[in-house]
C-alpha positions, 0 to 999 in steps of 0.5 A: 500500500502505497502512502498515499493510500494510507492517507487518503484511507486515514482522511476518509476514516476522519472525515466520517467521524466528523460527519457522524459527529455532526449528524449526532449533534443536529439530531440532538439539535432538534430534539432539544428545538422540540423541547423548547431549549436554545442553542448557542454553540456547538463544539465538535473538538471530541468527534465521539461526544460532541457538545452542545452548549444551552441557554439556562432555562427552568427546564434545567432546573427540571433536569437537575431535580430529577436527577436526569442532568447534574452540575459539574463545575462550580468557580467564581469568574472575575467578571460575573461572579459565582457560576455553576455548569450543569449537563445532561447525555441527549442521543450522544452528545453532552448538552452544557449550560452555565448558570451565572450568581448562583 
C-alpha cells in the first residue's frame, strides 16, 4: 500500500467521524428545538461526544431535580461572579449550560 493510500484511507476514516459527529449533534439539535431549549454553540473538538452548549432555562432546573442532568463545575469568574455548569447525555452528545450568581 502505497502512502498515499494510507492517507487518503486515514482522511476518509476522519472525515466520517466528523460527519457522524455532526449528524449526532443536529439530531440532538432538534430534539432539544422540540423541547423548547436554545442553542448557542456547538463544539465538535471530541468527534465521539460532541457538545452542545444551552441557554439556562427552568427546564434545567427540571433536569437537575430529577436527577436526569447534574452540575459539574462550580468557580467564581472575575467578571460575573459565582457560576455553576450543569449537563445532561441527549442521543450522544453532552448538552452544557452555565448558570451565572448562583
Amino acid at each position: 500500500m502505497s502512502t498515499t493510500h494510507l492517507r487518503t484511507h486515514s482522511t476518509r476514516q476522519v472525515n466520517a467521524a466528523v460527519l457522524d459527529a455532526t449528524h449526532k449533534a443536529a439530531r440532538a439539535i432538534e430534539a432539544l428545538s422540540e423541547n423548547g431549549f436554545t442553542v448557542t454553540d456547538v463544539e465538535l473538538k471530541s468527534v465521539s461526544r460532541p457538545t452542545i452548549r444551552i441557554q439556562t432555562s427552568g427546564q434545567c432546573h427540571t433536569l437537575i431535580a430529577k436527577g436526569e442532568a447534574v452540575y459539574f463545575s462550580f468557580g467564581k469568574r472575575e467578571r460575573v461572579g459565582q457560576y455553576r455548569e450543569g449537563q445532561f447525555q441527549l442521543g450522544g452528545c453532552r448538552i452544557v449550560w452555565t448558570e451565572i450568581g448562583n
